[in-house]
C-alpha positions as CSV (number, residue, x, y, z in Angstrom):
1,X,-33.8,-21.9,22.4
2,X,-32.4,-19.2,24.3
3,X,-31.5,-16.9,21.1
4,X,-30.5,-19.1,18.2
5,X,-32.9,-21.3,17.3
6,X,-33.5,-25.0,15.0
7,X,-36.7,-26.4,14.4
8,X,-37.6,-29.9,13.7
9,X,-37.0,-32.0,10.6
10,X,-38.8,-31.9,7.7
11,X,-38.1,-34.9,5.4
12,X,-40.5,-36.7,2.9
13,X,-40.1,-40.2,0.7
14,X,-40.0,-39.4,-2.6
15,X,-38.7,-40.8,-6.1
16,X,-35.1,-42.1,-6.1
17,X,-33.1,-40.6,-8.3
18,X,-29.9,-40.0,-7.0
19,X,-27.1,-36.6,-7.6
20,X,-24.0,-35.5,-5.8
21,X,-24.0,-35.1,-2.5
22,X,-24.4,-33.4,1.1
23,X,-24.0,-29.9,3.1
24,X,-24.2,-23.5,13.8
25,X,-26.7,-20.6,14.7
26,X,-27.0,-20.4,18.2
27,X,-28.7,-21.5,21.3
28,X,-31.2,-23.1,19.3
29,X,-30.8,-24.0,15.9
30,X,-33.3,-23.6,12.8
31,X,-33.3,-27.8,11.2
32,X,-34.6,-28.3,7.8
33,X,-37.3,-28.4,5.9
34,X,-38.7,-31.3,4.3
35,X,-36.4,-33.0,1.7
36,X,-37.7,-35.8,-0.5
37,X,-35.7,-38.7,-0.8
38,X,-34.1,-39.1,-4.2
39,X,-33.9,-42.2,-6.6
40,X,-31.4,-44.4,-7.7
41,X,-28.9,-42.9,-10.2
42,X,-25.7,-43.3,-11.6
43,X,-22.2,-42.4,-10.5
44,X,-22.0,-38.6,-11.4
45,X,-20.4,-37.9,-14.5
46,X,-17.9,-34.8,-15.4
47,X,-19.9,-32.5,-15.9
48,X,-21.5,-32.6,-12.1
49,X,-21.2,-29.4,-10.2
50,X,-20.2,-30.4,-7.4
51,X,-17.1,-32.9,-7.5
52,X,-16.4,-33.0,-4.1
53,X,-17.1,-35.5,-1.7
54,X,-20.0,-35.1,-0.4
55,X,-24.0,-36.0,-1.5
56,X,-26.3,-33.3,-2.8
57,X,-30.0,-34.4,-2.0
58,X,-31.3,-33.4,-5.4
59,X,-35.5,-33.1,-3.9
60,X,-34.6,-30.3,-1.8
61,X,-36.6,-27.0,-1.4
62,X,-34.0,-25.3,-2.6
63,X,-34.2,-27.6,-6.2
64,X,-37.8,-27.1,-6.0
65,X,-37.2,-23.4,-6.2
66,X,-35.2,-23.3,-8.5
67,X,-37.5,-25.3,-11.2
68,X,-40.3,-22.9,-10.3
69,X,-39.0,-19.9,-10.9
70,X,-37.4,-20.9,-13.9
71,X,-41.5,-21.9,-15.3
72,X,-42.2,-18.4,-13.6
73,X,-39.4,-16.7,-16.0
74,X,-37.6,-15.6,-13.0
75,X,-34.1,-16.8,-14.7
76,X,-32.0,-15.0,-12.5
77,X,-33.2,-15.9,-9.5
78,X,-33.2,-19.1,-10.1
79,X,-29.3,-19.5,-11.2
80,X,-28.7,-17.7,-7.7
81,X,-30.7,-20.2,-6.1
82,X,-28.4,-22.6,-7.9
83,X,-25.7,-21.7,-5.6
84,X,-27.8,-23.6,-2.8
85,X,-29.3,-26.4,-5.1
86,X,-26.3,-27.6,-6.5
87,X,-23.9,-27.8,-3.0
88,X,-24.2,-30.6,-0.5
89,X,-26.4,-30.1,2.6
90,X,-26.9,-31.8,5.6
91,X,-30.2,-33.9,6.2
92,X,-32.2,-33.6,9.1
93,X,-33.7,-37.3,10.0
94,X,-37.5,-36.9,11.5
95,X,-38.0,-38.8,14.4
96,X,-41.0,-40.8,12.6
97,X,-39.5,-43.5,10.3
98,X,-36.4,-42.8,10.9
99,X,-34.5,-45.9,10.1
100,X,-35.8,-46.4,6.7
101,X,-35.4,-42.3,5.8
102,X,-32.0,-43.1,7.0
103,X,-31.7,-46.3,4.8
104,X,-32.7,-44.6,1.6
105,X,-30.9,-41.5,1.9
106,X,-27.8,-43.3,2.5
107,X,-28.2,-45.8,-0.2
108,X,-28.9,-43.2,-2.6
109,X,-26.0,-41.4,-1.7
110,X,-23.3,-44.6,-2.0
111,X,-25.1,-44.9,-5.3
112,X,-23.8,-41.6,-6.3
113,X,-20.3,-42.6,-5.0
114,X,-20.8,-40.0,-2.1
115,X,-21.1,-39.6,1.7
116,X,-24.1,-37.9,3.0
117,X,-23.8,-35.8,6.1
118,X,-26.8,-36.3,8.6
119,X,-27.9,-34.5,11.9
120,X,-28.8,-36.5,14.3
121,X,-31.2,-34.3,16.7
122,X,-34.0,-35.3,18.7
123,X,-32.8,-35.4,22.3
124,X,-35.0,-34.8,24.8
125,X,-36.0,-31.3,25.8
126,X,-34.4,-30.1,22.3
127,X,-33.3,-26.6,21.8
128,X,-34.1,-25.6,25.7
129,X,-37.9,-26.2,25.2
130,X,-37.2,-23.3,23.0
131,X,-38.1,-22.4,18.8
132,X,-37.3,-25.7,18.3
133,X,-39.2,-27.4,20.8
134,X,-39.7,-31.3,20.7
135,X,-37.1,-33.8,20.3
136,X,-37.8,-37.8,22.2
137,X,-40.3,-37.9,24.5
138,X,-37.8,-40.0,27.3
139,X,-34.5,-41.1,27.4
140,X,-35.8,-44.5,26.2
141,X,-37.2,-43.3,23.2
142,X,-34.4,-41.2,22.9
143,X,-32.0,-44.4,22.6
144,X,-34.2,-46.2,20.4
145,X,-34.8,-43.7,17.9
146,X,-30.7,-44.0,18.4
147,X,-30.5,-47.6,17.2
148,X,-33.0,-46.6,14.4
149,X,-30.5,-44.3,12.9
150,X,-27.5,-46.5,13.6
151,X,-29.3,-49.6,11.8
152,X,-30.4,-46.6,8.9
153,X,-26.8,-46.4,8.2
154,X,-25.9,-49.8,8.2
155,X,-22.2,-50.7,6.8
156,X,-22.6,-47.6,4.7
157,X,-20.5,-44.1,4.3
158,X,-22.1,-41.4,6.6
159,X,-21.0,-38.1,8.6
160,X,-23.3,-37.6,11.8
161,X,-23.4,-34.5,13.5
162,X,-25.0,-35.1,17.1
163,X,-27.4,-33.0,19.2
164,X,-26.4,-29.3,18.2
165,X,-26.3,-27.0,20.9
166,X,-27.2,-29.6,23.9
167,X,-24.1,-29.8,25.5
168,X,-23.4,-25.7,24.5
169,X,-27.8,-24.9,26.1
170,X,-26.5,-27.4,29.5
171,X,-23.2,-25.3,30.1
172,X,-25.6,-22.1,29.5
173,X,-28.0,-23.0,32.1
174,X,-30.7,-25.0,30.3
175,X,-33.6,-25.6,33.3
176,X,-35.1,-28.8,31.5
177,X,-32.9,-30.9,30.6
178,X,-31.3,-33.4,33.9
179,X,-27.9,-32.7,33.3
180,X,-26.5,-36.8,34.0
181,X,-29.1,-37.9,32.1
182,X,-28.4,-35.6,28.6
183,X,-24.4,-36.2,29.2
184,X,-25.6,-40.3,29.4
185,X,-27.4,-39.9,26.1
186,X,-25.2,-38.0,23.9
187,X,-22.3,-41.0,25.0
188,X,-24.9,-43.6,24.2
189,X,-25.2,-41.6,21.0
190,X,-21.9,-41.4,19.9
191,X,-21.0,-44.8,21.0
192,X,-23.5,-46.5,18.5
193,X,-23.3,-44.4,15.7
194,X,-19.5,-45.0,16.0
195,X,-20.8,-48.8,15.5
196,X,-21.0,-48.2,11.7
197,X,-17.5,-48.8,9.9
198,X,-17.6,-46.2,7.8
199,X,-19.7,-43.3,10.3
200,X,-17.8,-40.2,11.0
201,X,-19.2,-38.8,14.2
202,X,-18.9,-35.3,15.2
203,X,-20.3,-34.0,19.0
204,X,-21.7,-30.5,19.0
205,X,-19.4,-27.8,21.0
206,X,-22.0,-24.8,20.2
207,X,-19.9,-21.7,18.7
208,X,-17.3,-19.3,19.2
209,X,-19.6,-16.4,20.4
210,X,-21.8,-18.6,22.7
211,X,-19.6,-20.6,25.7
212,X,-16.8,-17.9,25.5
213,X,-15.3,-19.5,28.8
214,X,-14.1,-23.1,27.1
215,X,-13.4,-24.3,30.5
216,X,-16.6,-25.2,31.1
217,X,-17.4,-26.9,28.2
218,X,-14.5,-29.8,28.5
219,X,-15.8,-32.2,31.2
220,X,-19.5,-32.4,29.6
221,X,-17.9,-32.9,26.5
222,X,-16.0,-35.5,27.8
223,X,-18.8,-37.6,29.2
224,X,-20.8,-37.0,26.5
225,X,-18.4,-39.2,24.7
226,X,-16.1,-36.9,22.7
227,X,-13.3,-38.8,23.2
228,X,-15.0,-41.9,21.3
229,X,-16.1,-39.6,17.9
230,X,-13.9,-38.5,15.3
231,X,-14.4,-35.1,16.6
232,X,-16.7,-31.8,17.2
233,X,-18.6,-29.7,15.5
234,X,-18.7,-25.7,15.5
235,X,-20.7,-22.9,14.3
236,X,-24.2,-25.1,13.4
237,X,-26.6,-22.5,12.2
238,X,-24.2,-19.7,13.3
239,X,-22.5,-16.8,11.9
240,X,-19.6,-16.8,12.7
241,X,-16.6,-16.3,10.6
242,X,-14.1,-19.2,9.6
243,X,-11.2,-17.1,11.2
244,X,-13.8,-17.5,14.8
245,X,-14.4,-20.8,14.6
246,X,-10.5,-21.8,13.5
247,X,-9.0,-20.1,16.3
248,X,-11.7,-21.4,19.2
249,X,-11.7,-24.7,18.0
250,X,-7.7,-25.2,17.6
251,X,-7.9,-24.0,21.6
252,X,-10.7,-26.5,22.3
253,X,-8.9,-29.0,20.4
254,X,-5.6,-28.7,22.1
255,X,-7.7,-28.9,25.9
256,X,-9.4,-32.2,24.6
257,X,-6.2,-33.8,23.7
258,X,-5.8,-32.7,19.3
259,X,-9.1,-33.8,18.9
260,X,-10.5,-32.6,14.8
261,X,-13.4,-30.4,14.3
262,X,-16.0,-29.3,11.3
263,X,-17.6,-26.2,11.0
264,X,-20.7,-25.0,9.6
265,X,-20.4,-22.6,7.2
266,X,-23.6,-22.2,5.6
267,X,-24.2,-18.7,6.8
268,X,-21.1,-17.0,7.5
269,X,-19.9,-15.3,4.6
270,X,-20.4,-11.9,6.2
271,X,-19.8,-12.9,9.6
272,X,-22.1,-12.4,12.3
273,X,-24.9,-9.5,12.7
274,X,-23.7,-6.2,15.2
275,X,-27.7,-6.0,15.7
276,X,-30.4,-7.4,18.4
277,X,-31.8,-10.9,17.8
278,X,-28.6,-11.9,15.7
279,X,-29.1,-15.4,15.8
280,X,-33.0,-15.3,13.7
281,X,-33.1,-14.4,10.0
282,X,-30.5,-11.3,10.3
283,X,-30.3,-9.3,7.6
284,X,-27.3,-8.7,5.4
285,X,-25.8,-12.0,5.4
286,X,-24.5,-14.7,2.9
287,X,-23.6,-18.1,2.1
288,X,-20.3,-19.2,3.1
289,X,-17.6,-21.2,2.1
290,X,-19.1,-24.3,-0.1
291,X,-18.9,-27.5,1.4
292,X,-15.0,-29.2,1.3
293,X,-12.5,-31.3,2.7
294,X,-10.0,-29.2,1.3
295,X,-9.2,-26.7,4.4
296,X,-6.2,-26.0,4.4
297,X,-6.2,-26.8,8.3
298,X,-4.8,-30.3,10.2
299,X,-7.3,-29.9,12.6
300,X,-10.5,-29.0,10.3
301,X,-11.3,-31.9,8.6
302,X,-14.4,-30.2,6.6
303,X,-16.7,-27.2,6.3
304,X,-20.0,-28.2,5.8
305,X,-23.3,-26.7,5.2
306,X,-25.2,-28.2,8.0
307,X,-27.6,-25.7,8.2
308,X,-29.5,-25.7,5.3
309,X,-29.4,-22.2,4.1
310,X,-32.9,-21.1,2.9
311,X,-34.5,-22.0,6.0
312,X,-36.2,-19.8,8.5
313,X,-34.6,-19.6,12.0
314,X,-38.0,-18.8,13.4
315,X,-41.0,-15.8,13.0
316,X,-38.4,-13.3,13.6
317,X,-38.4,-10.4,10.8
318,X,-41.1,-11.8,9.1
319,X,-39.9,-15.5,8.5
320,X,-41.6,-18.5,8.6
321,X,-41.9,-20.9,11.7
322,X,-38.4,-22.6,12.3
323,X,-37.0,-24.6,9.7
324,X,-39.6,-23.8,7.0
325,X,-38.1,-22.9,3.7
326,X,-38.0,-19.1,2.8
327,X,-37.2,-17.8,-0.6
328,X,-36.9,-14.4,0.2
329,X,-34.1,-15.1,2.4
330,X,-32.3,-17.8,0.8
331,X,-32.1,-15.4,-2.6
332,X,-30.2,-12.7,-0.3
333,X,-27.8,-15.4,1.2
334,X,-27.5,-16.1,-2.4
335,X,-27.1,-12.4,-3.5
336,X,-24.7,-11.7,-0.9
337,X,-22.3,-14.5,-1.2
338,X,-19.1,-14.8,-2.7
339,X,-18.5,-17.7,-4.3
């Protein structure tokens, strides 16, 4: 990815035990690590965390963390951790099995009473050939791993964020990806997630730092099907600040006709990093604003962690390949953040 970078998905079946519920970086954008699938459960009670809409995977890394550095007597830590455990996060479907990983996440988090938000991202040439390399391996498989996902879902609540940065790495200059062909499978995209009655779709517009010149951004957004989703999204595995992403997206909004937006912010509590590489593991940062609905914007219908803080954005400063969970890091966001 030319800077920012997302790796694949790392998801795994695991007991079902359900909780609450569910959470931009740049030209290339760190996914997840693998997240077990929980269990069935009850509605939440009172006393859950996190009241808000949204499902909290309760098997993630983060969790796992948490329980083992409470047996290692690391106390602290692990309350800070907390503050990545207990918030909703976006999951990152693998391409293998994806229809059944779909199917149980899903159902686990309608058992919970709350809407998961998933990422759908394995277009071909993903993330430029880049960090996160990989993605279908035609535009065939591409649409059938497509209906996989749309059957996952079923008649069930979900939020689908499609392709980050593959319409933002075309407008940049991407080499591998056909241009017609991408635009074609991003509509085909949108168009049958939007088959679900109760899927919220949201096309990827990259960030307020990468595509500065918006211009070019509005006719591949509109044949990749923009028009037909509920809206875009901003900021996925970025930095930037809510004040960034507000202002860009209210002036991308207005050129694509009012069109709503959600923005990622995971990462952004201390805005983007002034140094080189700022897109992979930059220091000093912190989590942002928890997930909501409650914006306080007509035109932002959520923020949401779609990132899932924690996890590497590649071997830069010491990290771990792209996507793979990183204590280290996810205590500092932790450390750092404000709320």
């Amino acid at each position: 990815m030319s800077g920012w970078s997302r790796s694949p998905i790392r998801y795994g079946l695991a007991v079902l035990a359900a909780a609450l519920s569910l959470g931009f970086t740049t030209p290339g954008v760190p996914g997840p690590a693998p997240v077990p699938i929980p269990s069935p459960s009850p509605s939440p009670s009172p006393a859950d965390p996190y009241p808000g809409p949204y499902w909290v995977n309760p098997e993630g890394p983060a969790a796992e963390q948490v329980s083992e550095w409470r047996r290692a007597g690391r106390e602290s830590d692990a309350a800070l951790i907390e503050r990545i455990s207990l918030r909703p996060q976006a999951d990152w479907p693998r391409p293998e099995g994806v229809e059944q990983q779909v199917r149980d996440l899903t159902s686990a988090a309608a058992r919970a009473g709350r809407v998961p938000v998933l990422v759908a991202y394995d277009i071909t040439h993903r993330d430029c050939d880049g960090e996160s390399r990989g993605g279908a391996a035609s535009a065939a498989a591409y649409r059938t791993w497509v209906d996989a996902l749309s059957r996952g879902i079923g008649d069930r609540s979900a939020v689908v964020i499609v392709e980050p940065d593959a319409i933002a790495h075309l407008v940049s200059g991407c080499q591998g990806a056909p241009s017609a062909e991408r635009l074609s499978l991003l509509a085909y995209a949108v168009r049958e997630l939007k088959r679900g009655p109760a899927t919220k779709v949201y096309l990827d517009a990259g960030h307020s730092a990468w595509i500065t010149d918006q211009s070019t951004l509005l006719e591949p957004l509109r044949q990749a099907g923009v028009e037909q989703a509920d809206g875009f999204s901003l900021n996925v595995s970025s930095f930037q600040t809510n004040a960034a992403s507000a202002e860009y997206g209210h002036r991308l909004s207005a050129a694509l006709g009012g069109k709503h937006f959600v923005v990622d912010t995971s990462r952004n509590g201390n805005g983007p990093y002034s140094g080189t590489d700022n897109w992979c593991n930059p220091p000093g940062r912190a989590l942002g604003t928890p997930p909501t609905t409650a914006t306080g914007d007509p035109l932002i219908d959520a923020y949401l962690w779609i990132k899932r803080p924690g996890e590497s954005d590649g071997t830069c400063r010491g990290g771990p390949k792209a996507g793979r969970w990183w204590p280290e890091y996810a205590l500092g966001l932790a450390q750092a953040a404000r709320t």
